[in-house]
matplotlib code that plots the C-alpha trace (Angstrom):
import matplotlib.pyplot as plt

x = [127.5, 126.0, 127.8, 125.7, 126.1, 130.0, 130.3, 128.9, 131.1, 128.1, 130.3, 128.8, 130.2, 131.3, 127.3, 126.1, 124.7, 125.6, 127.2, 128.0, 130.5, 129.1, 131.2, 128.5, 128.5, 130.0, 130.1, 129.3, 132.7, 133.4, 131.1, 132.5, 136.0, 134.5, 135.6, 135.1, 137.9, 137.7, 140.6, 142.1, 142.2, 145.6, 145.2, 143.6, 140.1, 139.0, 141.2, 142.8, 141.0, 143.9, 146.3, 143.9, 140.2, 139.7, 136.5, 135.0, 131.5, 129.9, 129.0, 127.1, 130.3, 132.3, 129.7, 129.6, 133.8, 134.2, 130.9, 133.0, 135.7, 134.0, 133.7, 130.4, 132.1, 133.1, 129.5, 128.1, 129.9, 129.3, 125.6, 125.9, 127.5, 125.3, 121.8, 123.5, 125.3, 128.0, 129.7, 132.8, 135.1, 134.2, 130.6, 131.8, 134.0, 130.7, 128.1, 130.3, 130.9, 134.1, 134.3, 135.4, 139.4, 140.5, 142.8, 139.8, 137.8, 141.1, 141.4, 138.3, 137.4, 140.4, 139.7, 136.3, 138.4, 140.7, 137.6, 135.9, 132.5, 133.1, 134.4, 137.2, 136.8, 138.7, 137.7, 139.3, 138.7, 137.4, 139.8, 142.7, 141.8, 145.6, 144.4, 142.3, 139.6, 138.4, 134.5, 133.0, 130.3, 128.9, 130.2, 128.1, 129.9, 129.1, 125.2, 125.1, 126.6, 124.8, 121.6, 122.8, 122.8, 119.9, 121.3, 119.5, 116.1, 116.2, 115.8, 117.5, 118.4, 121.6, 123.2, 126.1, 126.1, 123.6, 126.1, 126.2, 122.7, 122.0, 124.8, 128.7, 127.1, 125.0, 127.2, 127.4, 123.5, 123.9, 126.4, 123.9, 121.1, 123.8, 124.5, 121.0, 120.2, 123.5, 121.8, 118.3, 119.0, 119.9, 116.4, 114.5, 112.2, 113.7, 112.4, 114.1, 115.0, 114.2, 116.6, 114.1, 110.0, 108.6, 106.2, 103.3, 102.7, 99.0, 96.8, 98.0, 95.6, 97.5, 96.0, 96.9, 95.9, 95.8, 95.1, 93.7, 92.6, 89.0, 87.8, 87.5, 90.9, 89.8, 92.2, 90.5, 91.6, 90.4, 91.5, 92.0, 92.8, 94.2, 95.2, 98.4, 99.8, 103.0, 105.4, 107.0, 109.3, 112.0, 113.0, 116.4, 115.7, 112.9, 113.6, 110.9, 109.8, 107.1, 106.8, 103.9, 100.8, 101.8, 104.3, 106.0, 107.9, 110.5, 111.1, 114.5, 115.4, 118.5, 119.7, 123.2, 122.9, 120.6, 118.8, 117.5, 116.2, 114.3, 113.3, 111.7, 109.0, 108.1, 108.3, 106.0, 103.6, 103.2, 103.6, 100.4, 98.6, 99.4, 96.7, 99.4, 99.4, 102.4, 104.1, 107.0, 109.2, 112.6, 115.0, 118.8, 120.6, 124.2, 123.2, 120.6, 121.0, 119.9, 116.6, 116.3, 116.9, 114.2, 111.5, 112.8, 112.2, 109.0, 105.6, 106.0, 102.6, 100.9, 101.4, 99.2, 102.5, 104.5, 107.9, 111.1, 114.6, 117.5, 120.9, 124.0, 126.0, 123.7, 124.3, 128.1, 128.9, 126.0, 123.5, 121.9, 119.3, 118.2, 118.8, 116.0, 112.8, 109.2, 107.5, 104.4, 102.2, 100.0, 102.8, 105.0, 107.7, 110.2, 109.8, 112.6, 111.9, 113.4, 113.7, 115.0, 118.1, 118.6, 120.9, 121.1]
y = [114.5, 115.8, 116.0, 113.6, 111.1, 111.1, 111.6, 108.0, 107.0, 106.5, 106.7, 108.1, 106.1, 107.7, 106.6, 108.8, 105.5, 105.3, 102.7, 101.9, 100.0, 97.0, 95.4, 92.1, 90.7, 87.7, 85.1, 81.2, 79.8, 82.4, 81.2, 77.4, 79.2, 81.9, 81.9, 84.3, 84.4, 86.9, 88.5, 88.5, 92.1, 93.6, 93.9, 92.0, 93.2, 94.8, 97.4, 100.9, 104.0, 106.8, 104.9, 105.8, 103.8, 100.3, 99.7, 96.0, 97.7, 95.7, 99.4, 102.6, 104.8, 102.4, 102.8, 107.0, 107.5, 105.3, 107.4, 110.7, 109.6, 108.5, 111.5, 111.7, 110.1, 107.1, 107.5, 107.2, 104.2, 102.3, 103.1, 102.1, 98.5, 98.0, 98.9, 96.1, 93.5, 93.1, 95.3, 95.6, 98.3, 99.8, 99.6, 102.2, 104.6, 105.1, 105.2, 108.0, 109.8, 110.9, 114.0, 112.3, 110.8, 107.0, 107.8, 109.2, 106.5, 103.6, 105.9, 105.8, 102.2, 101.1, 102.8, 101.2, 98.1, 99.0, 100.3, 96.4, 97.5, 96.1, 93.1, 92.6, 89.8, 88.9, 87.1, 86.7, 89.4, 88.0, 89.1, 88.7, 85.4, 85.4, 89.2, 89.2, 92.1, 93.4, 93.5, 94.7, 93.7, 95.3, 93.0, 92.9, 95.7, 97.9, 97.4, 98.1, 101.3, 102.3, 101.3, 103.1, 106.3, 105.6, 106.1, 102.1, 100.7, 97.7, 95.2, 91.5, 91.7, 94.3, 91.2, 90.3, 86.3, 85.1, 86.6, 82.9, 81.6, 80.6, 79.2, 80.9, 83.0, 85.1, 87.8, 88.0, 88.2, 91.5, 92.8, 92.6, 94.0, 97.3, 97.4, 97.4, 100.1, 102.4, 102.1, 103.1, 105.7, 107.9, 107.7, 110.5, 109.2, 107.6, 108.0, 105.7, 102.2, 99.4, 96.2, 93.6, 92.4, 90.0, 88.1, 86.2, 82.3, 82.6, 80.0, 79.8, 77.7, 75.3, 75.3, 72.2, 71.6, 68.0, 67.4, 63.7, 62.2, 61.0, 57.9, 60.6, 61.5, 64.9, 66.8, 67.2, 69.9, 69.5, 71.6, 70.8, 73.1, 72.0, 74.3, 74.5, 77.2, 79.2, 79.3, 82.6, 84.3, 87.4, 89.4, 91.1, 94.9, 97.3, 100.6, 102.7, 105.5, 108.2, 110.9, 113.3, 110.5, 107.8, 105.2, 102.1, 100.0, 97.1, 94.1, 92.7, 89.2, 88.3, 84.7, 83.7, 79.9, 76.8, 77.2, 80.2, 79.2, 77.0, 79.2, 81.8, 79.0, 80.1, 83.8, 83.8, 81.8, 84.7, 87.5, 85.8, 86.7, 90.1, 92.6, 95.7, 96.8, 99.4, 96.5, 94.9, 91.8, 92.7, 89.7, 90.6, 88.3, 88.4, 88.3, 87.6, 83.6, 83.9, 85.5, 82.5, 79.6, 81.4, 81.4, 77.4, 76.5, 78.5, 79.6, 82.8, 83.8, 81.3, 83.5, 87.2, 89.1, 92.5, 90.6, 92.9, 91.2, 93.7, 92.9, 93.6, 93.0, 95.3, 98.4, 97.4, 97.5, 98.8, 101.0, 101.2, 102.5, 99.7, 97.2, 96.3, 94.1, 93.5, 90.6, 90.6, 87.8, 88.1, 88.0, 85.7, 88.2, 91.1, 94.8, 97.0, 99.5, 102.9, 104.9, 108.5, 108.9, 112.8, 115.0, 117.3]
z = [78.0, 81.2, 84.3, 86.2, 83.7, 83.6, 87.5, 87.9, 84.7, 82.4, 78.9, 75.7, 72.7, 68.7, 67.7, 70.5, 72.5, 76.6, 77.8, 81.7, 83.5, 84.8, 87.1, 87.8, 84.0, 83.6, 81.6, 81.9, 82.2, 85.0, 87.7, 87.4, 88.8, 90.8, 94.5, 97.7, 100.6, 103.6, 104.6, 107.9, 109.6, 110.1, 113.8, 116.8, 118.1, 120.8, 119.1, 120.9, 119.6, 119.1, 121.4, 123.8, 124.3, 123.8, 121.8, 121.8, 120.3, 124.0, 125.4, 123.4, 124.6, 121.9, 119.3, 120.4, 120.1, 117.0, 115.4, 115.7, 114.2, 110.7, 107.8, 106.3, 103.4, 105.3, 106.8, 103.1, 101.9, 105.1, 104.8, 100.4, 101.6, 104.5, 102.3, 99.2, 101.9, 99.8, 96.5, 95.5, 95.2, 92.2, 93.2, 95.6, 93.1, 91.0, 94.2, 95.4, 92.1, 90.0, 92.0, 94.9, 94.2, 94.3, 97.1, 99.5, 99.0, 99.5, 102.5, 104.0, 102.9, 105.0, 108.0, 108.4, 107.9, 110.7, 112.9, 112.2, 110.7, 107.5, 105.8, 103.2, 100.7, 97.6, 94.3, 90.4, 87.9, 85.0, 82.6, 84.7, 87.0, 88.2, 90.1, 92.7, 93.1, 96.3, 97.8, 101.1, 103.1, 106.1, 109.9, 112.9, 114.1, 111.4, 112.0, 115.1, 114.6, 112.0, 113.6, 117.0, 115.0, 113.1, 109.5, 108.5, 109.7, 111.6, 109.1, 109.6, 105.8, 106.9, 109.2, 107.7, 109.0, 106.3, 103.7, 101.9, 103.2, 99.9, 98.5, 97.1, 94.3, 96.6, 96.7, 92.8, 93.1, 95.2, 92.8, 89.7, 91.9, 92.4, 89.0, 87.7, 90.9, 89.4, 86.5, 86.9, 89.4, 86.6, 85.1, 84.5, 86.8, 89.8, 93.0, 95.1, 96.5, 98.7, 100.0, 99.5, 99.1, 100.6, 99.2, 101.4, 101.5, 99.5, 97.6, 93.6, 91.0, 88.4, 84.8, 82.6, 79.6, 78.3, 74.6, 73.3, 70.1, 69.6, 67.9, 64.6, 64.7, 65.9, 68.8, 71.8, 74.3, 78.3, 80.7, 84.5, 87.4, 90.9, 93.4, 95.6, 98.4, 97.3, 99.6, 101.3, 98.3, 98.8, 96.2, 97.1, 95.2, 94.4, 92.4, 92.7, 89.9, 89.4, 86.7, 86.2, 85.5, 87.7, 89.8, 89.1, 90.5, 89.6, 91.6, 91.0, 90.1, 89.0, 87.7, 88.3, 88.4, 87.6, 90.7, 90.3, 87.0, 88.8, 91.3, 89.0, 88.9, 92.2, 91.4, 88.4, 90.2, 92.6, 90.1, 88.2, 90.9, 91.9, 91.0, 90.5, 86.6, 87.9, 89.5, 87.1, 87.5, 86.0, 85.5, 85.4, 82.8, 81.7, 77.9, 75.6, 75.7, 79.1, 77.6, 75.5, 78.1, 80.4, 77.0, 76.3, 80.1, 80.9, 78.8, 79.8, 78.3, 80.9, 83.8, 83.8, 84.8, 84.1, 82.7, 81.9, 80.9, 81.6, 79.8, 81.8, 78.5, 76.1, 78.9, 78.9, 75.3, 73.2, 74.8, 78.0, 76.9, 74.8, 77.3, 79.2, 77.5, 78.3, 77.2, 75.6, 76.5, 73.2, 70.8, 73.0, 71.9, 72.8, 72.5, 73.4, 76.6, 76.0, 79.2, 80.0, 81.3, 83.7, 81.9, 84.2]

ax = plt.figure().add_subplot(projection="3d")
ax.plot(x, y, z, "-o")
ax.set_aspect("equal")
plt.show()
């Protein structure tokens, strides 16, 4: 197996197939229990610097002392949490590679800690709900740092206060976006990636079909149209690709709970619309069966739109490679959508 592959522990099983570790795939029982708590820091804020400086981060000499104190390592995974809001800590182990040890990254995870630019949270391991893992997400602090030495645009996405402005499972949203990013950045033909699309409030035409019976018995089909305006959408991941004829790129959707079953409404409404044949919606399930309760819910053929389905499950325990879907509107069925992985 190449080196790149095992460096972001991408495991080759006895068939030959790849499988990854995919720390975001759950299953349904889990999210009734799952919970987030932040942990208290160790020590009080402002905080001494050395035994010497006392940084508040309320002046750019703060931001300036505390800056040359970070490693680029601790630079790195401070930039990785800030660009996902929130990942836990074995996110980080593979962001950062095998090369770099455990210990370095514990090390350097809790001095940001200590320093107050990033967060500490704890939630139940799935097999082991008694154990509590760790995950990270970028504080205020943190932000402001790393937009004082340029190292993030200035974005409000990065802000670390609208952490649950959706609801408790945001977080768990995040960590399947990561996964499906540490997964595809080992294509052949990744380019790169971007923390969110926005898409515009724009006018979106309803098709209904009605069918009635005649005084023959015959079935008669009518067809109405009304027209509505789609609200403003954000889509929380883009992976971008490009190989030797053209680019692509895949939006990134994933579904955690009911309501974002019922927002994908929304989402294929405005993907029907998009005049980009290179542009892709890719939704992130768990398994299969949540493949099938997206067909039973919505006609997917009804909407004019690039549809992929990647299976966190399928990459975890059969083959990466033979995870992700596309849908084909004519067929109204499933074809498998081999990609390349880099080998070297």
């Amino acid at each position: 197996m190449s080196n790149i592959l095992s460096k972001h522990r991408i495991k080759q099983t006895e068939t030959g197939k790849y499988v990854a570790i995919v720390p975001s795939c759950f299953s349904k029982d889990y999210y009734q229990s799952f919970y987030m708590r932040r942990l208290h820091p160790s020590r009080s804020f402002p905080f001494r610097l050395n035994g010497l400086y006392e940084i508040s981060y309320q002046n750019e000499a703060d931001f300036l002392l505390v800056g040359r104190e970070l490693s680029q390592l601790e630079k790195d995974i401070l930039v990785f949490i800030a660009r996902f809001r929130n990942v836990q800590k074995l996110h980080i182990q593979k962001e950062m590679g095998s090369n770099v040890s455990g210990k370095r990254i514990e090390k350097a995870v809790q001095k940001l800690c200590q320093y107050f630019l990033i967060e500490t949270w704890e939630f139940p391991r799935q097999d082991k709900p008694e154990v509590s893992a760790a995950a990270y997400s970028i504080s205020q602090n943190g932000y402001r740092l790393l937009r004082y030495f340029q190292l993030i645009e200035q974005q409000e996405y990065y802000k670390q206060e609208n952490l649950f402005e959706d609801d408790l499972y945001q977080p768990l949203r995040f960590w399947k976006i990561v996964d499906t990013y540490q997964i595809f950045k080992l294509s052949a033909h990744y380019k790169g990636f971007l923390p969110q699309k926005m898409l515009a409030p724009q006018p979106y035409t309803i098709k209904q079909t009605k069918k009635k019976m005649n005084s023959l018995g015959e079935e008669k089909k009518t067809q109405t149209e009304r027209q509505i305006f789609l609200r403003q959408a954000l889509l929380q991941g883009e992976l971008l690709f490009e190989n030797p004829r053209l680019q692509y790129v895949f939006d990134l959707y994933p579904l955690v709970t009911e309501a974002d079953l019922e927002e994908l409404l929304l989402i294929l409404q405005h993907w029907s619309v998009l005049e980009d044949p290179y542009r892709y919606l890719v939704l992130i399930v768990d398994s299969w069966d949540r493949v099938e309760e997206v067909s039973h819910k919505y006609d997917l053929s009804a909407y004019e739109a690039n549809i992929l389905f990647f299976d966190l499950d399928s990459a975890q325990h059969e083959d990466l490679q033979s995870s992700l879907y596309q849908f084909d509107a004519d067929s109204s069925s499933y074809s498998l959508l081999p990609f390349k992985l880099r080998i070297q």
